[in-house]
N, C-alpha and C positions, 0 to 999 in steps of 0.2 A: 288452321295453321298446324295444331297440333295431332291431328286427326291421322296421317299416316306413320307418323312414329308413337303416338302412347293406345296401348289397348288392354283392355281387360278378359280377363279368361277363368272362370272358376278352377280350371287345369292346374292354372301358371299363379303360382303365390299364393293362393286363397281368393283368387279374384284381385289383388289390388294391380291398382294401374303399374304399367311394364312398359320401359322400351322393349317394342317393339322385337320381338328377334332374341331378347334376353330375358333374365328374371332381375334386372336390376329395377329397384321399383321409384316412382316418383319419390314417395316416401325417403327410402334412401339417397336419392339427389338432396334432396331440402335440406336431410340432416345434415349432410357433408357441405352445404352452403351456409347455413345455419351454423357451424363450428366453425367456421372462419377459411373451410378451401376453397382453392380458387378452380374456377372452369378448367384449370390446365392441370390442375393436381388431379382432379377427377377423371380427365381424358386420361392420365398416364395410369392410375392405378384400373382403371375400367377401359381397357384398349378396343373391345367392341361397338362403346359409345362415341357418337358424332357430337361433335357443339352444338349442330341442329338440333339432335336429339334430346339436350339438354333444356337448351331454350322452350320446345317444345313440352318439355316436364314442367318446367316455372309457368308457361304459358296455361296449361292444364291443371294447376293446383291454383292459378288466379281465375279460372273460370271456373271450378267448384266452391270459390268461398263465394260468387256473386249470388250464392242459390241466400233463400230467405229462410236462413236461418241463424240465430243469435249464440256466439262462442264466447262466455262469459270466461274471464283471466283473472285468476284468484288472487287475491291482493295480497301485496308483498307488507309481512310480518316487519314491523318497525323498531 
């Protein structure tokens, strides 16, 4: 699904995953989801980006967490 829009390039950002065609990296999609924007804030400030292409980021950062490895979250000071 995600396979024609996200790719990696040691070239392009350090290697991390990219639409495609840009340097906007998954990374930075998550964050800007992550802070509360929405899919349409993101299309208007990144005019290059598709919705496909976005979906295709979320879809590709839920198939690198299925890998078998354990991401321990530091417990929150009381």
């Amino acid at each position: 699904m995600y396979h024609q829009f996200i790719q990696s390039n040691p070239k392009v950002m350090m290697g991390k995953p990219v639409v495609a065609g840009t340097r906007i990296t998954v990374e930075l999609i998550l964050e800007k989801l992550a802070a509360g924007e929405t899919i349409d804030q993101i299309l208007e400030a990144h005019p290059r980006l598709t919705r496909p292409a976005i979906y295709a980021a979320i879809a590709f950062a839920a198939e690198a967490l299925k890998a078998d490895v354990i991401y321990p979250v530091p417990e929150k000071a009381v």
